[in-house]
N, CA and C atoms as an extended XYZ file, in Angstrom:
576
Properties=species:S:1:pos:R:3:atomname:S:1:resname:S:1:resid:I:1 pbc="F F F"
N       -16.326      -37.554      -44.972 N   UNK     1
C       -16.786      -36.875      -43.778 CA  UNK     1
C       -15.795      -37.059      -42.638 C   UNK     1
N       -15.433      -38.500      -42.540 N   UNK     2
C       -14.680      -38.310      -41.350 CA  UNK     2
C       -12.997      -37.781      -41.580 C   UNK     2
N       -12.618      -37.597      -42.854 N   UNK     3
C       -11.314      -36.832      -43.233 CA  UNK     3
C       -11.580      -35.008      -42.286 C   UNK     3
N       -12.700      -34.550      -43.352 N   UNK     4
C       -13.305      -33.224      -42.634 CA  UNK     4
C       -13.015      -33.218      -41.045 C   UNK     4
N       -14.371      -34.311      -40.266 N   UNK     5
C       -13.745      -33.938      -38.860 CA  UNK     5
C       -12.405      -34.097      -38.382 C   UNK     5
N       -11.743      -34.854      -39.250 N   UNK     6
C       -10.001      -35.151      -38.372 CA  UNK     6
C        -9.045      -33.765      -38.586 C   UNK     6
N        -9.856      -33.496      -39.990 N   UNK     7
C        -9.096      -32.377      -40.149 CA  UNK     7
C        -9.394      -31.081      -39.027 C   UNK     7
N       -10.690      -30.630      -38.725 N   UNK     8
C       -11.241      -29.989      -38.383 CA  UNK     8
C       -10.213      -29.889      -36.903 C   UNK     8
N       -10.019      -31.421      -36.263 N   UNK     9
C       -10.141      -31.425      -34.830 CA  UNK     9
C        -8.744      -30.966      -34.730 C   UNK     9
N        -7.725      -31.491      -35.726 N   UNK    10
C        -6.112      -31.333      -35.820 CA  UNK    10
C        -5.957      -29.400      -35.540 C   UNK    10
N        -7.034      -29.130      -37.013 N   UNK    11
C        -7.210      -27.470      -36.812 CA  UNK    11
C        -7.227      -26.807      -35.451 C   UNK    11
N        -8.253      -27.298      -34.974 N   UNK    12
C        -8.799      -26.814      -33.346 CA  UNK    12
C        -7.151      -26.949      -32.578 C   UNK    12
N        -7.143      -27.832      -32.492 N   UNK    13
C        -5.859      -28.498      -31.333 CA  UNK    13
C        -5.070      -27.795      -32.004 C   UNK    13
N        -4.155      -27.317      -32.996 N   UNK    14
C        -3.332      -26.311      -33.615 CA  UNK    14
C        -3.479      -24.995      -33.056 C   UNK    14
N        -4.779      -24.588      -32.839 N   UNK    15
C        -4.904      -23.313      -32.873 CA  UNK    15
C        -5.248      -22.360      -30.905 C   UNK    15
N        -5.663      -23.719      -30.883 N   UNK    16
C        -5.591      -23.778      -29.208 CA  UNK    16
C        -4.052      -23.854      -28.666 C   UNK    16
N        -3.347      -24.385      -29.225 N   UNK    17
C        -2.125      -24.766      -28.502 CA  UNK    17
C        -0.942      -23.953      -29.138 C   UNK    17
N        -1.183      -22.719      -30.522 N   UNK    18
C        -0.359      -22.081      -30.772 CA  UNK    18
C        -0.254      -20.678      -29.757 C   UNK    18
N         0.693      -20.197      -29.622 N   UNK    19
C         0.951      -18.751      -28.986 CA  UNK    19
C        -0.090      -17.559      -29.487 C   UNK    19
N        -0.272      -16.962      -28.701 N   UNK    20
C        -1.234      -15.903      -29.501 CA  UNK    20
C        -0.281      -14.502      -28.927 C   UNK    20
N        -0.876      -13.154      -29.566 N   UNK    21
C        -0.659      -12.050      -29.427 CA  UNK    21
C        -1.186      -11.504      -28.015 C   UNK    21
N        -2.130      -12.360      -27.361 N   UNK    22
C        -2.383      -11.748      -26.353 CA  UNK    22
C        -2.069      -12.236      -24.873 C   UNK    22
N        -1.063      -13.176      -25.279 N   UNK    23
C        -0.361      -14.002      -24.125 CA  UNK    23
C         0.682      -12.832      -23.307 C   UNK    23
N         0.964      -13.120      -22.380 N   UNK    24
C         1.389      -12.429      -21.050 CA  UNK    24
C         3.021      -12.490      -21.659 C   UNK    24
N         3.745      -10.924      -22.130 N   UNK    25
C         5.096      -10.726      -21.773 CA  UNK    25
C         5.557      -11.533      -20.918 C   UNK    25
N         7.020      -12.205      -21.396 N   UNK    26
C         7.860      -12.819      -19.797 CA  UNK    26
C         8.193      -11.898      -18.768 C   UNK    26
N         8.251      -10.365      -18.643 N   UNK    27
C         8.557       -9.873      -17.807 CA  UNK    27
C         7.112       -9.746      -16.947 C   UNK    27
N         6.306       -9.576      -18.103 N   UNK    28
C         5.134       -9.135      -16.801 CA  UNK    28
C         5.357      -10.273      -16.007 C   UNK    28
N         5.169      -11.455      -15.841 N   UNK    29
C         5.029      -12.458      -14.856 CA  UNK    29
C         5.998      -12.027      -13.665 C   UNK    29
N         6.566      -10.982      -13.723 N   UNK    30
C         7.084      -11.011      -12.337 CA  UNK    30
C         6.584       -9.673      -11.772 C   UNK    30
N         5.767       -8.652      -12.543 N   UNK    31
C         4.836       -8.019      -11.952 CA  UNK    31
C         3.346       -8.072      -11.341 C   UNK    31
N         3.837       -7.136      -10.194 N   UNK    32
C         2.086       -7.879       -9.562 CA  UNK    32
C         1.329       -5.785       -9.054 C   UNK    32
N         0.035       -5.639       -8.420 N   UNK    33
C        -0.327       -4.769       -8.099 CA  UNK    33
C        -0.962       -5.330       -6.802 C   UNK    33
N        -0.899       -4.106       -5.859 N   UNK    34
C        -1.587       -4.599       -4.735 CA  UNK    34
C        -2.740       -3.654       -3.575 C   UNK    34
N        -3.131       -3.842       -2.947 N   UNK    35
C        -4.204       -2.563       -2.317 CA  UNK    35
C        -4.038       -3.040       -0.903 C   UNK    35
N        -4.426       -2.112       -0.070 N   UNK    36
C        -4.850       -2.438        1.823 CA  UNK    36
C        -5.460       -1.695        1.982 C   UNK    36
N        -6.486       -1.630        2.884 N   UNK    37
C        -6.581       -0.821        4.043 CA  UNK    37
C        -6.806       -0.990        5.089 C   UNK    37
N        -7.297        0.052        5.892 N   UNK    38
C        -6.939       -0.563        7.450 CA  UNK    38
C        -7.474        0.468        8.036 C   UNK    38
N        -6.573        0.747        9.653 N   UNK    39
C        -6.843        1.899       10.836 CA  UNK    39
C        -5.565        2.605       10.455 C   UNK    39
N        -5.419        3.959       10.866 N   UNK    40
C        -4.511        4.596       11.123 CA  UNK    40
C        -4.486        5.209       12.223 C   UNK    40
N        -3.200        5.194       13.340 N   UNK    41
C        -3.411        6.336       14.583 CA  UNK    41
C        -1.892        7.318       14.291 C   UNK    41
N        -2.400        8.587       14.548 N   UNK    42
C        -1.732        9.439       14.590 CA  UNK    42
C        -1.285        9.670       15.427 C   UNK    42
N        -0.021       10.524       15.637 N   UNK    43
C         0.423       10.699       16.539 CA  UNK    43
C         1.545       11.974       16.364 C   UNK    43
N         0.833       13.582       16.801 N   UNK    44
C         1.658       14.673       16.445 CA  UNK    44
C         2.039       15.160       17.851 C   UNK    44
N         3.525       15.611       17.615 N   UNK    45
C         4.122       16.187       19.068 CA  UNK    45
C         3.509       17.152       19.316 C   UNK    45
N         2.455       17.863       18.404 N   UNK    46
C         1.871       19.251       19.106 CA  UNK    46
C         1.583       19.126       20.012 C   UNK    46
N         1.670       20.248       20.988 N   UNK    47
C         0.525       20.327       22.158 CA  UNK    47
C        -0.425       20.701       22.453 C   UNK    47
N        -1.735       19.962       22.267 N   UNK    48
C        -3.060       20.146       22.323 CA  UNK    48
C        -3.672       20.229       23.152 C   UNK    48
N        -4.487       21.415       23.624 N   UNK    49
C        -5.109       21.633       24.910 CA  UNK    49
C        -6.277       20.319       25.561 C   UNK    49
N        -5.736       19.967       26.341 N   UNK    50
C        -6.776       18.550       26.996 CA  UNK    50
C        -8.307       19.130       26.981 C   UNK    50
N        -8.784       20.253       26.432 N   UNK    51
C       -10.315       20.891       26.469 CA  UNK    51
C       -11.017       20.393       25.391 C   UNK    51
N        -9.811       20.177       24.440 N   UNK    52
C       -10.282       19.910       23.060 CA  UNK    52
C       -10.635       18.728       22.926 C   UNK    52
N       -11.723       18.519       21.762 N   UNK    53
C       -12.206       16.903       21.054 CA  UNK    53
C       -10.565       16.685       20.556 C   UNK    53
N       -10.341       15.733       20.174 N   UNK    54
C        -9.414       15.232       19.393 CA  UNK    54
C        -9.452       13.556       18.904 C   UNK    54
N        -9.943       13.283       17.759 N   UNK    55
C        -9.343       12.180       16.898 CA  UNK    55
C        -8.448       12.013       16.384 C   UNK    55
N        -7.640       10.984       16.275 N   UNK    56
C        -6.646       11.295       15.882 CA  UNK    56
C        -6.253        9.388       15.384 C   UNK    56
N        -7.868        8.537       15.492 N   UNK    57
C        -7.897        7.027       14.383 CA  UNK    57
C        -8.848        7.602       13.374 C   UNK    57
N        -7.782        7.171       12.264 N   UNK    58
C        -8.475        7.170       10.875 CA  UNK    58
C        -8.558        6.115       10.345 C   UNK    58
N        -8.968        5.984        9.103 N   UNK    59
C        -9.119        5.138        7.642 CA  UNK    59
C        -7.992        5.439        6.977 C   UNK    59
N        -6.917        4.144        6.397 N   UNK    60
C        -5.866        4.829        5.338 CA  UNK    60
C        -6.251        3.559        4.571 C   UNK    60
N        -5.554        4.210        3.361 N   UNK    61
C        -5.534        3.173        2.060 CA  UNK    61
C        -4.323        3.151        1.201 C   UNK    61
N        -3.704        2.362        0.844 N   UNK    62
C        -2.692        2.106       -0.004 CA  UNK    62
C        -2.612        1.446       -1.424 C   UNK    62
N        -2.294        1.686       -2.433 N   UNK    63
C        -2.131        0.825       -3.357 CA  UNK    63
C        -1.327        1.128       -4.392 C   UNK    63
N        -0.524        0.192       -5.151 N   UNK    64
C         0.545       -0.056       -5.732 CA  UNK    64
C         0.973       -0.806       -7.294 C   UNK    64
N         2.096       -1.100       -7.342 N   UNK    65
C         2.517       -2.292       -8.119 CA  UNK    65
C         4.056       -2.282       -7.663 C   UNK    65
N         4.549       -3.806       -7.721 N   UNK    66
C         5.695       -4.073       -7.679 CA  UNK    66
C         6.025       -4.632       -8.696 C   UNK    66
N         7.785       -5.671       -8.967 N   UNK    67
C         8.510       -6.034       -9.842 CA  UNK    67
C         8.927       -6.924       -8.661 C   UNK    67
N         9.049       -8.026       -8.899 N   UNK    68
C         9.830       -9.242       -8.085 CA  UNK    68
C        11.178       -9.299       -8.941 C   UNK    68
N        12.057       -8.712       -8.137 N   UNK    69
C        13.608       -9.092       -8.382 CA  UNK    69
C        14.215      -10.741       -8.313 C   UNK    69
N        13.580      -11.000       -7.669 N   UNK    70
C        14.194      -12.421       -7.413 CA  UNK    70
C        13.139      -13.284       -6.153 C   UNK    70
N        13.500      -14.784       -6.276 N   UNK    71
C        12.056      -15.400       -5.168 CA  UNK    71
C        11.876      -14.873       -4.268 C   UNK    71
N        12.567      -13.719       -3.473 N   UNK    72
C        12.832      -13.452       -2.372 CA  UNK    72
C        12.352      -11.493       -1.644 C   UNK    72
N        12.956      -10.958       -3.089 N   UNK    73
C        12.753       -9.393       -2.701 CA  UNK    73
C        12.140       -9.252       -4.027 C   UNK    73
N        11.748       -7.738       -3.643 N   UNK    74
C        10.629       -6.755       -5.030 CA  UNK    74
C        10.693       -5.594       -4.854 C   UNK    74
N        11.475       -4.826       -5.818 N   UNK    75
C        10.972       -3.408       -5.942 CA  UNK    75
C         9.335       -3.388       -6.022 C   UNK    75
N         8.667       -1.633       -4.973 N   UNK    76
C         7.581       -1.144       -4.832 CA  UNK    76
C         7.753        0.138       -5.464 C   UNK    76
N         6.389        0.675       -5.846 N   UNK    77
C         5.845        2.215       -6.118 CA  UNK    77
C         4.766        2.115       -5.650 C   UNK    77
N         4.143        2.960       -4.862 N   UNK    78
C         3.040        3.393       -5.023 CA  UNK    78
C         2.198        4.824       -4.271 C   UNK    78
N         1.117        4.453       -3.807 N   UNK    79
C         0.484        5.730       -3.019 CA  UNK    79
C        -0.150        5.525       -1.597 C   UNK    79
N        -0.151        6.428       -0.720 N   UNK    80
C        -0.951        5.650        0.230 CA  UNK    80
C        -1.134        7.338        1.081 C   UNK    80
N        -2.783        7.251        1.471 N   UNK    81
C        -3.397        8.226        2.358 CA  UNK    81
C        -3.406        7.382        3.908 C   UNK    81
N        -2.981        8.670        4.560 N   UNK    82
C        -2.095        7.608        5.868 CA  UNK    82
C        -3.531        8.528        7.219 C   UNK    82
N        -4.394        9.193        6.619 N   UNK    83
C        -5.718        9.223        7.332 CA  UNK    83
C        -5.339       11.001        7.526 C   UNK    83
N        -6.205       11.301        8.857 N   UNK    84
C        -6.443       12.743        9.554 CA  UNK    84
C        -6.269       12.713       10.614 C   UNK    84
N        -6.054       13.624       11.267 N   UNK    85
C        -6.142       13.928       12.861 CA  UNK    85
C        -7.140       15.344       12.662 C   UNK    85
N        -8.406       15.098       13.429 N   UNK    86
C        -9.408       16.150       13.479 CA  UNK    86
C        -9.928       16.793       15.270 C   UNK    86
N        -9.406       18.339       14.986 N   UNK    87
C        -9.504       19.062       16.586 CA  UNK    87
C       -10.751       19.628       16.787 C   UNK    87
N       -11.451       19.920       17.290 N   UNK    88
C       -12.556       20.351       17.809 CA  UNK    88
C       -12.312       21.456       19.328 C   UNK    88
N       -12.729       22.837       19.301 N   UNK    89
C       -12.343       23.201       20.562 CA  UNK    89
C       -14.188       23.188       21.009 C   UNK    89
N       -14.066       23.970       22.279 N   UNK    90
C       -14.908       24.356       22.626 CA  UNK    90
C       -16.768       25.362       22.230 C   UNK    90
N       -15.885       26.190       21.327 N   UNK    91
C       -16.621       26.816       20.136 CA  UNK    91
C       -17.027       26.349       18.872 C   UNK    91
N       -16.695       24.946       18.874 N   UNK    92
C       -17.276       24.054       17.523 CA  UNK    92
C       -16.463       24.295       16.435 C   UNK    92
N       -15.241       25.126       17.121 N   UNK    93
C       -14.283       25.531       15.362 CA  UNK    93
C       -13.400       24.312       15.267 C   UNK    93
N       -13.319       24.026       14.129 N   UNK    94
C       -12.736       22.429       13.777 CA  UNK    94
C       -11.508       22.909       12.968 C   UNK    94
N       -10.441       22.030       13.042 N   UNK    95
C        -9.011       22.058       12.656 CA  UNK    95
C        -8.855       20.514       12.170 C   UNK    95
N        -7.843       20.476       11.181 N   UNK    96
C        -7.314       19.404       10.748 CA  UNK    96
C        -6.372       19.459       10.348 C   UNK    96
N        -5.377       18.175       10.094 N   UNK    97
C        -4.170       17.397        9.651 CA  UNK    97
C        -4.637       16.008        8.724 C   UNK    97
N        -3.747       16.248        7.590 N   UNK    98
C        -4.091       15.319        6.525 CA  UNK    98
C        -2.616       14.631        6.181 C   UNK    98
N        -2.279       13.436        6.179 N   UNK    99
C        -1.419       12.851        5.525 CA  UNK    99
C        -1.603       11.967        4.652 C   UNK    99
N        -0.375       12.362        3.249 N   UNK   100
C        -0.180       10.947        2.311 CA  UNK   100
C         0.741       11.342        1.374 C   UNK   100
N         1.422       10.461        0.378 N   UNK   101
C         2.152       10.483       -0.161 CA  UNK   101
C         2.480        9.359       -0.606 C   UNK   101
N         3.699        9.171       -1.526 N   UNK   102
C         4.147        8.307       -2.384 CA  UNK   102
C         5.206        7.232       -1.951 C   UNK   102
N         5.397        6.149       -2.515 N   UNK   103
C         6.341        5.201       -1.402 CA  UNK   103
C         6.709        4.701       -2.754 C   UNK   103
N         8.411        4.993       -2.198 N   UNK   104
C         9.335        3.738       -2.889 CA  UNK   104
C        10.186        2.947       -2.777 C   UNK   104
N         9.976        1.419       -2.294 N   UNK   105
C        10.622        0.817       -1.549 CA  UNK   105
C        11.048       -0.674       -1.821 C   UNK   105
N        11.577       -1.291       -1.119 N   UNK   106
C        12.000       -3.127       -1.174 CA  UNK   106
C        10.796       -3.482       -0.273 C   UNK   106
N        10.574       -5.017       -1.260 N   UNK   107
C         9.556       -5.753        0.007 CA  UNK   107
C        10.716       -7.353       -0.160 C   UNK   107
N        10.734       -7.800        1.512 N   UNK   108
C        11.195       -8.939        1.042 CA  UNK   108
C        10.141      -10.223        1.904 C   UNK   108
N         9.989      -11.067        1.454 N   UNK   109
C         8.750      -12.223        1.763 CA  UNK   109
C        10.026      -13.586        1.780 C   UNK   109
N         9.407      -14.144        2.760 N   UNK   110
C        10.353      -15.594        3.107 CA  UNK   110
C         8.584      -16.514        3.373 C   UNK   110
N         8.777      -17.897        2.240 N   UNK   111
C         7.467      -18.773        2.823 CA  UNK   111
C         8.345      -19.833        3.968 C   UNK   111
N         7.160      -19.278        4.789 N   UNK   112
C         7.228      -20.332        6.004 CA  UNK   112
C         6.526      -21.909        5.721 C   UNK   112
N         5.270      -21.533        4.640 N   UNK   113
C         5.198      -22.973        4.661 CA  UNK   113
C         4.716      -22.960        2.982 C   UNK   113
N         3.696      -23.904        2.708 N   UNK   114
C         3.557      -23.749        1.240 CA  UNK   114
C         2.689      -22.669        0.600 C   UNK   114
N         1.652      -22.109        1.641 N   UNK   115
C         0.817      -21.532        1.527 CA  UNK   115
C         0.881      -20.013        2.607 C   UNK   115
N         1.739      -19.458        3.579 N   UNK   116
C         1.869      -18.491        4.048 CA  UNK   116
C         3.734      -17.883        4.194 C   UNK   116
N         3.140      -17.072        4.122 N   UNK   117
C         4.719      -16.063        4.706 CA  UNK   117
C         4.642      -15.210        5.007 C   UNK   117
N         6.177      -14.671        5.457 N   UNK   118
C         6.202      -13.305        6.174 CA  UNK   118
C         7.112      -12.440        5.442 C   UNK   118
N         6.604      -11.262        5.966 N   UNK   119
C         7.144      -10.338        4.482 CA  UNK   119
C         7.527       -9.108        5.744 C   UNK   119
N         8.063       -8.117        4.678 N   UNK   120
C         8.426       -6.736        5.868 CA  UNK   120
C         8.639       -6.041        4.610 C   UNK   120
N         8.694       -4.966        4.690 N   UNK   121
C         8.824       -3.625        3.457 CA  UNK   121
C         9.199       -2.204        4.507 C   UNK   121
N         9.860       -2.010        3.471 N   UNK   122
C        10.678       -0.562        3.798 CA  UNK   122
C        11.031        0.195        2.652 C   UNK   122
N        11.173        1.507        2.837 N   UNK   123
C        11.461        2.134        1.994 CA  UNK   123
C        11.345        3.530        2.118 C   UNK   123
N        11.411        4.917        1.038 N   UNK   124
C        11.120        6.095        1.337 CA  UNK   124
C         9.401        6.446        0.977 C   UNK   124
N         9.142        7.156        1.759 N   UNK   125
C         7.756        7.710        1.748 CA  UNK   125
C         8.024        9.686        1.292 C   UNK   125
N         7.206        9.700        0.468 N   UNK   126
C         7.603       11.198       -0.120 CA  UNK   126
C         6.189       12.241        0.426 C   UNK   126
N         5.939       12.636        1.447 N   UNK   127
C         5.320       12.910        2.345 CA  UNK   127
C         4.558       14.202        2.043 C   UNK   127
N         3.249       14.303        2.125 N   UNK   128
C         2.582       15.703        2.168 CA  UNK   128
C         1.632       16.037        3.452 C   UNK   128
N         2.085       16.691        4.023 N   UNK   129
C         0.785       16.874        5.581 CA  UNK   129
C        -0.077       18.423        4.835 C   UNK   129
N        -1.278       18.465        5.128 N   UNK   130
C        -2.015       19.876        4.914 CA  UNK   130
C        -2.782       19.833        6.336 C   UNK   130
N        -2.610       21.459        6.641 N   UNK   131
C        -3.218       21.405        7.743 CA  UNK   131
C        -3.984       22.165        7.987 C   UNK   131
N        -5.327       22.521        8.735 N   UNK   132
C        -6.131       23.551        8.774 CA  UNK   132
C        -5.969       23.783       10.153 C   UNK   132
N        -5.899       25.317       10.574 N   UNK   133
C        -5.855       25.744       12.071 CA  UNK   133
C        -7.744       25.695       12.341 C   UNK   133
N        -8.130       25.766       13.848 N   UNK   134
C        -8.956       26.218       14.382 CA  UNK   134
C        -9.547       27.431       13.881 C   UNK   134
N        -8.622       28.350       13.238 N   UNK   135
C        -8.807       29.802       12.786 CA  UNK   135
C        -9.660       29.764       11.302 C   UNK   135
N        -9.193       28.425       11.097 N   UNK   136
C        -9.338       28.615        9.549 CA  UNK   136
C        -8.011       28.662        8.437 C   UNK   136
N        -7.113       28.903        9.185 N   UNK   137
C        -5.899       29.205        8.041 CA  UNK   137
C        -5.226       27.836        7.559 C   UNK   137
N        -5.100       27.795        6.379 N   UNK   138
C        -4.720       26.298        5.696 CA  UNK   138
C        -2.923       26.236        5.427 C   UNK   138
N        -2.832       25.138        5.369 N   UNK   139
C        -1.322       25.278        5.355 CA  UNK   139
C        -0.504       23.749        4.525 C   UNK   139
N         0.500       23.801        3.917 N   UNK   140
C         0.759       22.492        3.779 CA  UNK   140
C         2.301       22.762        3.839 C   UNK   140
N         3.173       21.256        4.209 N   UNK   141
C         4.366       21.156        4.114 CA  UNK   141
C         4.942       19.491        3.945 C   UNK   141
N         5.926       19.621        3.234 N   UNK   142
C         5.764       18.307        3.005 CA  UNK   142
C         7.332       17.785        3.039 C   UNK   142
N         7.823       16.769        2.938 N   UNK   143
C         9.328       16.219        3.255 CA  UNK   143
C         9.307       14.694        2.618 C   UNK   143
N        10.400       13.943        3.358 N   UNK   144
C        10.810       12.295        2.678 CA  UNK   144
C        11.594       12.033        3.583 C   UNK   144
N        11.064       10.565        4.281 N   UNK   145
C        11.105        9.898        5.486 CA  UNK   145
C        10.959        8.487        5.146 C   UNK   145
N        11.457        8.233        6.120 N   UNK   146
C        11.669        5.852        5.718 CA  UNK   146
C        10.343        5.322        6.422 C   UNK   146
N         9.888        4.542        5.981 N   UNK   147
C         8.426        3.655        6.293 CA  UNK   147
C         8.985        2.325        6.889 C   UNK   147
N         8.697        1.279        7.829 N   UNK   148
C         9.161       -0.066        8.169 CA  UNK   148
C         7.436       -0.329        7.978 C   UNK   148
N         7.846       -1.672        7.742 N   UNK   149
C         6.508       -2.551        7.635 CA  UNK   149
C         6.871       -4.380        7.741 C   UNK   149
N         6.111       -4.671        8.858 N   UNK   150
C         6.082       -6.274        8.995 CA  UNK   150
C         4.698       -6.641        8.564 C   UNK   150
N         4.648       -8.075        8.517 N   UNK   151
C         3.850       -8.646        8.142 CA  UNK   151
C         3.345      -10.190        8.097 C   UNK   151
N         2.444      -10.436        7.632 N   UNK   152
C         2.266      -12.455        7.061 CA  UNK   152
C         1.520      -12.095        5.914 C   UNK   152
N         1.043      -13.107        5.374 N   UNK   153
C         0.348      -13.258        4.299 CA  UNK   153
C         0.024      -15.017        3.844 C   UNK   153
N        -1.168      -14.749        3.284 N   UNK   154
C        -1.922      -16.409        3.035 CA  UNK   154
C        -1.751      -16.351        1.367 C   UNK   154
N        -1.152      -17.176        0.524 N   UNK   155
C        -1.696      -17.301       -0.501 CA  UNK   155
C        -2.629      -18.371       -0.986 C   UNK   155
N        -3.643      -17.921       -1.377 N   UNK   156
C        -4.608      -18.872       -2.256 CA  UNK   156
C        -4.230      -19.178       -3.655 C   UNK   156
N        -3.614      -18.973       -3.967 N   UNK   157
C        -2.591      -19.047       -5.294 CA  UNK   157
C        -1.247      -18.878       -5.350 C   UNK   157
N        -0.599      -19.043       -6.679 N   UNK   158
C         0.223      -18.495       -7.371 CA  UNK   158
C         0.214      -16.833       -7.359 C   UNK   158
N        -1.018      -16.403       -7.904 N   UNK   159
C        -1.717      -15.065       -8.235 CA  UNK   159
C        -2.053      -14.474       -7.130 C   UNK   159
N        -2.828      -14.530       -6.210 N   UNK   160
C        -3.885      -14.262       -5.487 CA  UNK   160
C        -3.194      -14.798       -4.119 C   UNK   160
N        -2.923      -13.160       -3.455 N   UNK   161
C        -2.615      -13.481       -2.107 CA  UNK   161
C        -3.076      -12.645       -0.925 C   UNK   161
N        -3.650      -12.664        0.510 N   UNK   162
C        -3.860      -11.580        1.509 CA  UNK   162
C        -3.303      -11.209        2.470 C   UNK   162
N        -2.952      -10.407        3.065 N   UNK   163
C        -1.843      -10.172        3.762 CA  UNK   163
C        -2.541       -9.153        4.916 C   UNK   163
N        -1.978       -9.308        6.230 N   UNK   164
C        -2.085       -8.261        6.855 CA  UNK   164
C        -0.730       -7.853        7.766 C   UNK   164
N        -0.769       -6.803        7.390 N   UNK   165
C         0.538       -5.660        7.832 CA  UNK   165
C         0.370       -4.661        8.919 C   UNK   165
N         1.544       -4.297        9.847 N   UNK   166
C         1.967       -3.331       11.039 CA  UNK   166
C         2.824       -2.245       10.251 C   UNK   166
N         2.277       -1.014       10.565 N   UNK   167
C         3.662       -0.143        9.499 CA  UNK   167
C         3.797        1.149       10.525 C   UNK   167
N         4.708        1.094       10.782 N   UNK   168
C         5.294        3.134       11.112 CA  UNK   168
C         6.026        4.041        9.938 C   UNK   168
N         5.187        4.828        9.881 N   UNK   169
C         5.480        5.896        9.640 CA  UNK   169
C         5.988        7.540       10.099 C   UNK   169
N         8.011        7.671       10.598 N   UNK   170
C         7.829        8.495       11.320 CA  UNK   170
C         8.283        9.572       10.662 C   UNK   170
N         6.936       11.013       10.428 N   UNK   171
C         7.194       11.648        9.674 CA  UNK   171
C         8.393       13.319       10.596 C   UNK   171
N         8.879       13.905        9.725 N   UNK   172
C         9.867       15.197       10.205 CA  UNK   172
C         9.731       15.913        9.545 C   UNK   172
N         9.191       17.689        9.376 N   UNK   173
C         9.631       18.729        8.533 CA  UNK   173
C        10.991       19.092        9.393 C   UNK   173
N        11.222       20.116        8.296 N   UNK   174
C        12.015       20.630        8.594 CA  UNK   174
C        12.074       22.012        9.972 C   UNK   174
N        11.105       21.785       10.574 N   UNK   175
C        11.095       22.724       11.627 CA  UNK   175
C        10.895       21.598       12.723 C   UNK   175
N        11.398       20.616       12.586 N   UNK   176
C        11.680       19.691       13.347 CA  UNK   176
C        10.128       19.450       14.207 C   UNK   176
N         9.063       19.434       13.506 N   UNK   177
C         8.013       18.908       13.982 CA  UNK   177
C         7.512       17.184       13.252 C   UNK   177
N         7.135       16.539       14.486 N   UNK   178
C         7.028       15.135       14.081 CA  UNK   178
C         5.806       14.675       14.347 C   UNK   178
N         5.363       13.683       13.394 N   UNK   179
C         4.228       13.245       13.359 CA  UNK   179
C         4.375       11.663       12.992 C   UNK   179
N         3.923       11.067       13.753 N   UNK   180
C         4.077        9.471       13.738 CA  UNK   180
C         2.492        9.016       13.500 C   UNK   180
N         2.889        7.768       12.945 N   UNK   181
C         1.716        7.123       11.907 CA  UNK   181
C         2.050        5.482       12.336 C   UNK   181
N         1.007        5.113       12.845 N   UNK   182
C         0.873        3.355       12.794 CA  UNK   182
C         0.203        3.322       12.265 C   UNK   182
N         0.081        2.452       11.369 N   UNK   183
C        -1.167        1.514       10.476 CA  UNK   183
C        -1.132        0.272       10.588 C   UNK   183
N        -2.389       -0.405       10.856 N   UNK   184
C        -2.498       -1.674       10.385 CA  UNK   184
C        -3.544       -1.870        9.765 C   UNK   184
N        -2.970       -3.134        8.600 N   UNK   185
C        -3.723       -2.912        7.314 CA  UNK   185
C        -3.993       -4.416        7.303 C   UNK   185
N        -4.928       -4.673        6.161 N   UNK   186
C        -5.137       -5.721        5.648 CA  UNK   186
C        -5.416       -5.728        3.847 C   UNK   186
N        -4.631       -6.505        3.095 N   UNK   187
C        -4.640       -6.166        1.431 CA  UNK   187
C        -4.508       -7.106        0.936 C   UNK   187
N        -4.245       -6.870       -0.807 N   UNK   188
C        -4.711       -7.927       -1.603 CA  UNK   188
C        -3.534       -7.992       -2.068 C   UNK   188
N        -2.967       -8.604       -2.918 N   UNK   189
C        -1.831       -8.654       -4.075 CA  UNK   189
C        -2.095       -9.743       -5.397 C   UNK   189
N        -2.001       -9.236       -6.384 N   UNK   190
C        -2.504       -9.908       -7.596 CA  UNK   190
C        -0.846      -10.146       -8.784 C   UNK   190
N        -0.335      -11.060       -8.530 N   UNK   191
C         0.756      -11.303       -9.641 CA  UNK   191
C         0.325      -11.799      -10.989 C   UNK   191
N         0.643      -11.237      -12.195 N   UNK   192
C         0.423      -11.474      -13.027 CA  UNK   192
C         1.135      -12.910      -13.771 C   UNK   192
């Protein structure tokens, strides 16, 4: 009997401590995915009659995955809806502006101590605005423009970190109309 359990326990401890098929690639470990959201304020050079309602703080959301190049920087991809600007005239006819698009960029993070740092990201943003007139008539146009982004961040882990971020976004078509975007966000990041 007690051959059986020694054997048994050697088994266990063998089989616990061999590699399995479902252990983590070495590359993944330097991929992570991440999410925010936050406020967004807009900000379009149009000129809008002072009669009108106008909002122009939204809700945006972002989310991603990166590749850590090294302790220091990380290639980004991802997506992010950067909110609305909504007009209202006098007659209750409502107009809108929609932004979002795709981002591909460097993030680089320096720890200040063992448990926080500061990070900043930049990169290109591949841009879509749609817009609805007062009239009703819909419209979209879209371009590719550079994003800055500062930041801190707390990690509770290795894995598991939160961050909150300042970002401009200053967008240009080509008819030289501009539309600027602050966000500040607050997000997650999960390294594998």
């Amino acid at each position: 009997m007690r051959k059986i359990s020694s054997s048994l326990a050697i088994l266990a401890f063998t089989a616990l401590s061999t590699p399995t098929l479902a252990e983590t690639p070495d590359w993944l470990n330097d991929v992570y995915i991440f999410g925010s959201a936050g406020r967004a304020d807009l900000d379009s050079d149009e000129k809008i009659d002072p009669l009108y309602k106008v909002d122009d703080n939204d809700t945006t959301f972002a989310f991603g995955a990166g590749y850590q190049i090294n302790k220091n920087f990380s290639a980004e991809l991802g997506y992010t809806d950067l909110g609305e600007i909504s007009v209202e005239d006098n007659n209750d006819r409502k107009g809108s502006l929609d932004a979002s698009g795709y981002i591909l960029g460097l993030k680089g993070e320096i720890m200040v101590t063992r448990d926080i740092s500061l990070l900043a990201r930049t990169g290109v943003l591949f841009w879509d605005v749609d817009t609805k007139s007062l009239s009703g008539n819909k419209s979209s146009t879209d371009g590719t423009d550079w994003y800055l982004s500062v930041g801190a961040a707390y990690h509770f882990t290795e894995q598991l970190a939160v961050d909150w971020q300042f970002s401009r976004y200053a967008l240009e078509n080509k008819d030289n109309d501009k539309l600027d975007i602050d966000t500040v966000t607050l997000g997650l990041t999960y390294s594998f």
